[in-house]
N, C-alpha and C positions, 0 to 999 in steps of 0.2 A: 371165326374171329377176324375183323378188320385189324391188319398189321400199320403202327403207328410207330410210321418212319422216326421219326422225331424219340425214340425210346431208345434204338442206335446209339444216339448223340449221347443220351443221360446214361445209357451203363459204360461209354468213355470214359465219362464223367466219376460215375459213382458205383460202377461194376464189382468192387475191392470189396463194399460191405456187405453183398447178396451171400448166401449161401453157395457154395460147391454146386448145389445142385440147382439153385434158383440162377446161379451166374450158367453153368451148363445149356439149361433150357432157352433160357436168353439170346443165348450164342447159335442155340443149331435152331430156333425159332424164326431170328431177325437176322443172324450174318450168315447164319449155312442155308435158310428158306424149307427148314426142312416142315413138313406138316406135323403136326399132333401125334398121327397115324405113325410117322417116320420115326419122331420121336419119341415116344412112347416103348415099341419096340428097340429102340438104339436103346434105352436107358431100364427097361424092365418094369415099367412102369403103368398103371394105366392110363389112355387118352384125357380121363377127367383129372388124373394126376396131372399130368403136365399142362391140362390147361389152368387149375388151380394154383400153379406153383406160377406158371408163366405173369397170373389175373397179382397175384404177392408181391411178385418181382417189380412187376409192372409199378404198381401202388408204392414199393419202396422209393422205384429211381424218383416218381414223380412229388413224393413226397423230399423226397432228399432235394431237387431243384427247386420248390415251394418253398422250401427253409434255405436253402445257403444263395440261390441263382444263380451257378457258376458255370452255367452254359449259357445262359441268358447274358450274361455280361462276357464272356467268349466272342458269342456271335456279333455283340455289340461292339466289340475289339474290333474284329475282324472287319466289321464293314464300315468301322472307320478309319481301320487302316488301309484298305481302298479306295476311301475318299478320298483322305490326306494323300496318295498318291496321283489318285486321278488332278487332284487339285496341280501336285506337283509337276505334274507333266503337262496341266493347261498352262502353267506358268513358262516350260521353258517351250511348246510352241508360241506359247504368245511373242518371246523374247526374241525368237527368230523371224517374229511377223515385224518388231520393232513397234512394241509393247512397250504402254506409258507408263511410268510410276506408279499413277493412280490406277492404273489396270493391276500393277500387280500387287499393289499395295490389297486390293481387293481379296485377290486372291491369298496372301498371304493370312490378312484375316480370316477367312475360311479357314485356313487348316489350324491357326487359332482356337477358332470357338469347335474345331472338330477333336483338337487334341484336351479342352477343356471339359469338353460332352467326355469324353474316354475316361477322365479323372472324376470325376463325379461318381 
């Protein structure tokens, strides 16, 4: 089974409503890297169990982000609130370069239409 990074992010996210045991395999699957094999034996379980349980788990987080996208608008946060920094900090080099109004007026709008895109 190809491990899909990005399933990490979603059981953050929405780990709270898997089961004991579907949250378990989750964890020693994608944050411990343990194999099937590994886990299987940790839990008593067998290998087709855990991959079963893992394929459930899987199908809930991505169903849970399909309906709410609260990773997806996360990520969206986060990389605008990167911009609106980067923005911020080409503004105060620019002001050291002896940067014109309309230079930062520019830039100002940027972080604008950045903080608007966030509110959406």
């Amino acid at each position: 089974m190809a491990k899909d990074l990005n399933i990490t992010v979603l059981f953050d996210f929405y780990g709270d409503i898997l089961t004991d045991k579907q949250r378990d395999v989750i964890d020693y699957y994608y944050n411990e890297d343990l194999s099937l094999a590994e886990i299987s034996e940790h839990l008593g379980i067998t290998r087709q169990g855990v991959r079963d349980s893992i394929k459930r788990a899987e199908a809930i987080l991505l169903d849970m982000e399909e309906r709410l996208g609260l990773a997806k608008r996360f990520r969206r946060i986060q990389q605008g609130l990167a911009d609106i920094s980067s923005e911020a900090q080409a503004i105060e080099d620019e002001a050291l370069r002896g940067a014109t109004v309309r230079d930062i007026t520019v830039r100002t709008a940027r972080i604008r239409e950045i903080a608007q895109h966030l509110n959406d």
